[in-house]
Every structure is written in structure tokens, then in C-alpha cells.
N, C-alpha and C positions, 0 to 999 in steps of 0.2 A: 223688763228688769234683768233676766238673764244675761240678753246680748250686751246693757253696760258695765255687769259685774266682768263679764269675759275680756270686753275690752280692758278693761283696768286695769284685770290680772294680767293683762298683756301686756300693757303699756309698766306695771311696777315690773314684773319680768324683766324686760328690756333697759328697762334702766338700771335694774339692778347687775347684770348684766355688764351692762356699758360702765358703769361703776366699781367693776372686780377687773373689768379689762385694764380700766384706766390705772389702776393700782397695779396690779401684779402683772401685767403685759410688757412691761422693759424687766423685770424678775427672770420672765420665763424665756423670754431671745436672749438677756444675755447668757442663762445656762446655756442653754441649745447653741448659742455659738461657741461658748468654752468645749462642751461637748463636741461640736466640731473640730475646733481647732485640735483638741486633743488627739481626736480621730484621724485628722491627717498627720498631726506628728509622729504615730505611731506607724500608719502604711508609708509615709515617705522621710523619715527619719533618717534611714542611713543616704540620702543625698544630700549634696552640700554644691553652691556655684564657686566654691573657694577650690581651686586647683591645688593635689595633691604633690608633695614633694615626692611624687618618683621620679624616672630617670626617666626621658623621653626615648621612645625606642625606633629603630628605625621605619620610615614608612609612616610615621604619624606627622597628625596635620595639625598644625598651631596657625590660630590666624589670632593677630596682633591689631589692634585699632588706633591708628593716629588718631590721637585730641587735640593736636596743637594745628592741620589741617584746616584751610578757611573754606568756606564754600566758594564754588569760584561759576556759581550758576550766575547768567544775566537776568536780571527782570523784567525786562523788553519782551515782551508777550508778540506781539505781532503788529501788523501797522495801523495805522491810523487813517480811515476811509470816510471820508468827509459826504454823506449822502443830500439829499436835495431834494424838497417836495415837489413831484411834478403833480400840476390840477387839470 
């Protein structure tokens, strides 16, 4: 009688369990990522990928990216070897 009151309690445990997860388990990642995000805006806040209007000075290195550039690789991989069963 012991060993199936334990299991039960085990098994209500676990579901009960699985049933708090199911609820509150998208609750508690989306804090935890606000949380994060918050955390990195604070240590990486002052950077930005927007280029600052200073003056370029000399010695500095600007590289510029053609978009209008086509790819000009062939697709021609290699040739074509026609093998042969020999028996």
C-alpha cells in the first residue's frame, strides 16, 4: 500500500508540475529575455553600425561595397567522365 500511495504522489507531483510549466514557462523566457536584452543595451549602448559625421582624417581606411556588381563566377564545376563497368 505504501509503494502505490508514493507512486501517485509522484505521478500528481509531475503533472502538477508539467501543468505550472505549461502555464507560466513562456511568462518566465519572455522576462528573462527582456532581461537580457535590457542587459546588453546597457553594456553595448554607446555603439551604433551608423557612421558618425566626423571628418575622416588622414590615414584612415573606408571600404565602400559595390551593390550594383553581378557575380561573374562560372558554374562549370569540372568535367564530365563517363565511367564503364568493367566484369
Amino acid at each position: 500500500m505504501g509503494l502505490l500511495r508514493t507512486v501517485l504522489i509522484i505521478l500528481l507531483v509531475y503533472f502538477f508540475l508539467k501543468i505550472l510549466a505549461k502555464w507560466f514557462g513562456p511568462k518566465i523566457l519572455r522576462y528573462a529575455a527582456k532581461k537580457t536584452e535590457q542587459h546588453f543595451r546597457e553594456k553595448f549602448g554607446g555603439f551604433s553600425n551608423q557612421p558618425t559625421s566626423h571628418e575622416e582624417k588622414e590615414g584612415d581606411v573606408i571600404i565602400e561595397k559595390n551593390k550594383g556588381t553581378a557575380s561573374t563566377s562560372s558554374k562549370k564545376v569540372g568535367e564530365y567522365i563517363d565511367f564503364e563497368e568493367i566484369d
